[in-house]
C-alpha positions, -999 to +999 in steps of 0.1 A: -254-942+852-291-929+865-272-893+857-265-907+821-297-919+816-314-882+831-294-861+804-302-882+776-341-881+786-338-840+787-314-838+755-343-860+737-374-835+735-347-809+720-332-832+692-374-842+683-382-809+684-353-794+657-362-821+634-402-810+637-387-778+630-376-789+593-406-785+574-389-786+541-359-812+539-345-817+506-316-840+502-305-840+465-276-867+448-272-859+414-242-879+403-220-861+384-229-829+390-206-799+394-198-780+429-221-749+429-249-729+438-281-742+437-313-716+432-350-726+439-369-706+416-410-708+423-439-692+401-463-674+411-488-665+379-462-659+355-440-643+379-405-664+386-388-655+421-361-669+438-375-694+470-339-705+482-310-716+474-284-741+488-248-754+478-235-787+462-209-803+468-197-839+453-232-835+434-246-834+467-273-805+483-300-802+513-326-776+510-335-772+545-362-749+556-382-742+591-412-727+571-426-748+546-425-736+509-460-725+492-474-758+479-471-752+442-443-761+415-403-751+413-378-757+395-342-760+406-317-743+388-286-770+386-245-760+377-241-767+343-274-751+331-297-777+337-324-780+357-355-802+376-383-795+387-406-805+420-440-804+427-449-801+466-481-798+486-483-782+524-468-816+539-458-834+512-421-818+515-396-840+527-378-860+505-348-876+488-340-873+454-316-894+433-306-888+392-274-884+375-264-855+360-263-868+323-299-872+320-315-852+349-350-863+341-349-892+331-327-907+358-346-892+384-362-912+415-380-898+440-385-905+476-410-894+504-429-870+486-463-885+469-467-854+446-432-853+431-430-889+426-459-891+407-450-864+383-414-883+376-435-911+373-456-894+342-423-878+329-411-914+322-438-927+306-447-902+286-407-901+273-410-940+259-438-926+238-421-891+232-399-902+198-427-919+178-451-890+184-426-871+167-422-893+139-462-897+141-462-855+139-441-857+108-462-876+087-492-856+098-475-827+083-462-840+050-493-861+037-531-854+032-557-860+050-572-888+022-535-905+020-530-941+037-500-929+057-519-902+072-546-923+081-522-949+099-503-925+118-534-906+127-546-939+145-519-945+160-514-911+176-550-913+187-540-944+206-512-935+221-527-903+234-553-926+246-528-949+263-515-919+279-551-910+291-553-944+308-517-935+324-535-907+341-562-920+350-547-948+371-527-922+390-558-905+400-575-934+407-547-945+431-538-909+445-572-893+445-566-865+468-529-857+455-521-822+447-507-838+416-537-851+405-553-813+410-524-799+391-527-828+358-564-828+359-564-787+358-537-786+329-559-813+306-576-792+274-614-804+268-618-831+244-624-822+209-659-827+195-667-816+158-694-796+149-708-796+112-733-772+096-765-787+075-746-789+045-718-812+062-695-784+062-672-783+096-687-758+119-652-738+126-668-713+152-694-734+170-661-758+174-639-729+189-670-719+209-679-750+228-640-758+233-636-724+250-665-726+271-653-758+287-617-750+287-617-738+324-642-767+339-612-783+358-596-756+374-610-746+404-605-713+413-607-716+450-577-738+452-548-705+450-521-737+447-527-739+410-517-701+407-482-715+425-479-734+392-472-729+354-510-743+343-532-713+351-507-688+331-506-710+304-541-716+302-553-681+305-524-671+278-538-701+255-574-689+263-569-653+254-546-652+230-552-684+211-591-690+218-605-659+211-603-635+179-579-612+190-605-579+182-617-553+210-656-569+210-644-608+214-613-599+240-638-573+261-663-604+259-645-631+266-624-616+292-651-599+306-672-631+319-636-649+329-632-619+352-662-618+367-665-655+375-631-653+394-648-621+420-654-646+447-614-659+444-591-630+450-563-643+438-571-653+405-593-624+402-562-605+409-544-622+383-567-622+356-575-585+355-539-576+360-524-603+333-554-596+307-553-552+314-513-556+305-519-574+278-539-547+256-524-518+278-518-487+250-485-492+235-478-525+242-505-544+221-505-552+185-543-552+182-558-526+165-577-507+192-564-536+223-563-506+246-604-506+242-599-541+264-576-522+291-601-493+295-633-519+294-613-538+326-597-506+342-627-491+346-649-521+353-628-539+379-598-514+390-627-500+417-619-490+452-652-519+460-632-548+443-592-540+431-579-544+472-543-548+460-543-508+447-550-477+469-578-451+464-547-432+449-534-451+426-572-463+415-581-428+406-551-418+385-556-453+366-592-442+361-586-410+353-562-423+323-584-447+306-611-413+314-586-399+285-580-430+263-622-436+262-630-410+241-604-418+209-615-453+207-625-472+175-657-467+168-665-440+188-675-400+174-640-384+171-640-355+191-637-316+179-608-297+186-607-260+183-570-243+188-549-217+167-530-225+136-497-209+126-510-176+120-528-178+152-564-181+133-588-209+153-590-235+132-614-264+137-617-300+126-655-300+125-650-269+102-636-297+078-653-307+050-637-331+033-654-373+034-621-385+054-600-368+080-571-380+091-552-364+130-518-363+132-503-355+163-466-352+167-439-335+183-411-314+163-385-337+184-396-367+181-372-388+159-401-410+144-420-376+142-391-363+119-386-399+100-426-395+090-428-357+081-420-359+045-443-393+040-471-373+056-465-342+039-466-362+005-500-385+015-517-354+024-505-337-012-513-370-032-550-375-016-561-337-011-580-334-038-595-369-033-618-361-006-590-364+022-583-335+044-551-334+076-552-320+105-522-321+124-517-312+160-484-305+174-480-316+216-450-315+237-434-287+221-433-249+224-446-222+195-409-215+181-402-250+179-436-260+164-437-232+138-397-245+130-410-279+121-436-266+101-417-248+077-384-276+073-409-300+065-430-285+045-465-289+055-493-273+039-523-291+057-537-275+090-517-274+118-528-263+153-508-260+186-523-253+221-496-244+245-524-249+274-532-284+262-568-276+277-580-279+233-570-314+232-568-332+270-593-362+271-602-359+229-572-378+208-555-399+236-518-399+224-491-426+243-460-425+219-461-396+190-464-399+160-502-411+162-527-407+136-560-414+135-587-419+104-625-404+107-647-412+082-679-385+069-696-392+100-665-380+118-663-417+135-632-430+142-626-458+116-586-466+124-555-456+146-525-460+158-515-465+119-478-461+107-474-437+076-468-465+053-498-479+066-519-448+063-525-450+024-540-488+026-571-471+052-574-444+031-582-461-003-605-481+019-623-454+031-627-433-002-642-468-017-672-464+008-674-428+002-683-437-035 
């Protein structure tokens, strides 16, 4: 018996300390549910990846883990192509959860973990209100402002936001220190005040303004869990691309003072200049001039002092790029270039004399090079004696090749080639050919990256302010 009772008291420590080792204990029941693969799928910034995975069987799944997950939000990816989500903090992730498969969301209870249970406990409230917000929505759209229906629905959407306000609130109150009341708290927009100018009119920018300068007053950026969660990416996405006028001076501004408040917070600092630069990265914005916002952030905050993700390497050639966009930027003098034309005569576009000049670089085998040639050869024919002069640059190509092109299409404007590409490197900056760019009398450049249907539109524009 006494030997018994010995190997029980040495086989105890062993059993306490596997459990201590689970960290992470998921048991899922989610009746109804199909056998399968489960995947966790966390966020980091806007970045999905895959956290772990387990298998169901009877509608049943652990997710067992020694190391504990980030604290943060994921979603579980369910057979039958649904999913639910969980929101976990450092030692908040041990828990049972209960739903049936018919109605994942809605069905779900939660055990032993605070944060999750109080974001199922949102989700349920906030779905009795769900449908008449809708209807609520609906009359909003189809009656005026002055009409009796919109003024009833109007008051009763204000109350029920208000209600759900109150909802809130009570959770915080009772769970002060929850990560889910971080997380809710940081994804709340600013209240909405009006602003009116002295003649009673609604004051449309000071509105935006004041919104946007208090949109970010409950995130705070020293807690990297909220980056482990879909609210900052949404809010920055809202922020930028919604909040502020999407031209070069209000992006580079706005942007600008968001960057540098996150310096102190690495990871959102990291995140911010990386998400923002992408954004307006040449070739991939729709912004007229967006790539003026990549180079303003490149060169500001891609530094060896303050970008420690990147290497001195990589930090130079990304400097050295936006070195080459700088100069061909909207606004900016256009620069002079100086190479040979077909006959091998230098030909200059400073020689030019003409109120509007208009670059177009392309290359004989690019196929929207060939698609444009005849529009281009026509513009130039139809405005030529208008006060608009071409001067096309041919890049990627060889002599034979450029000459070839030439002569199929037609072209009777200058054309220059430098098979050195030391007459053109760091002047026009050119991603994707064709490109074209518009410089006015002062030889400033006044539009780019246009399409040739676009390219007549600028034009009359500029003529008008010739005259």
């Amino acid at each position: 018996m006494r030997q018994k009772l010995l190997l029980l008291f040495t086989l105890a420590p062993f059993f306490l300390s596997a459990q201590a080792l689970d960290s992470t204990l998921i048991e899922a029941n989610i009746e109804g549910m199909a056998n399968g693969k489960i995947r966790v799928v966390g966020i980091f910034g806007e970045q999905n990846f895959l956290a772990d995975s387990a298998v169901a069987v009877d509608g049943r799944f652990t997710v067992r883990r020694t190391s504990p997950l980030s604290p943060g939000f994921y979603t579980f990816l369910i057979p039958g192509n649904k999913s639910f989500s969980i929101l976990v903090d450092k030692n908040d992730q041990r828990m049972q959860l209960q739903a049936k498969f018919s109605d994942v969301i809605g069905s779900m209870r939660v055990t032993g973990c605070t944060n999750t249970e109080q974001m199922y406990r949102n989700f349920r409230y906030q779905m009795t209100q769900d449908p008449e917000l809708g209807r609520l929505g609906e009359t909003l759209r189809k009656t005026t402002a002055d009409s009796e229906d919109y003024k009833a629905a109007k008051k009763r959407q204000t109350e029920i936001l208000e209600q759900r306000k109150m909802h809130l609130d009570s959770i915080y109150k009772e769970y002060p220190d929850a990560f889910f009341t971080v997380y809710k708290k940081s994804g709340q927009n600013p209240d909405f005040v009006e602003y009116f100018k002295p003649n009673g009119d609604i004051d449309t920018i000071r509105q935006l303004v004041k919104y946007r300068d208090k949109f970010w007053d409950n995130v705070d950026f020293s807690d990297e869990r909220l980056l482990h969660t879909p609210v900052v990416a949404n809010k920055l996405k809202r922020y930028i691309k919604e909040l502020t006028p999407q031209q070069p001076d209000s992006l580079i501004k706005v942007s600008d003072a968001l960057i540098r408040k996150a310096i102190p917070h690495k990871e959102y600092f990291k995140f911010f200049c990386n998400w923002i630069a992408l954004q307006y990265e040449n070739g991939k914005t729709t912004v007229m001039d967006g790539e003026a916002v990549y180079v303003h952030i490149i060169k500001n905050f891609f530094t060896p002092e303050l970008a420690y993700w990147s290497n001195a390497e990589e930090l130079k050639g990304l400097q050295k790029h936006v070195g080459e966009m700088e100069a061909s930027l909207l606004g900016r003098k256009g620069p002079d270039v100086r190479a040979n034309d077909i006959n091998g005569i230098p030909k200059s576009i400073y020689e030019k004399t003409a109120p509007v000049i208009v670059v177009f670089m392309f290359s004989p085998t690019c196929e929207h090079c060939i698609e444009e040639a005849p529009n281009i050869q026509r513009i130039y024919e139809k405005y030529k004696s208008r006060g608009v002069d071409f001067y096309g640059i041919a890049v990627s190509t060889n002599e034979a090749e450029w000459k070839a092109f030439i002569k199929q299409y037609g072209f009777t404007f200058t054309n220059v080639y430098d098979p050195t590409n030391r007459a053109i490197y760091a002047k026009y900056y050119v991603d994707n050919t064709p490109e074209i760019y518009v410089l006015n009398k002062d030889r400033i450049i006044v539009s780019k990256n246009l399409k040739d249907t676009q390219l007549e539109t600028v034009l009359e524009r500029e003529l008008k302010k010739v005259k």
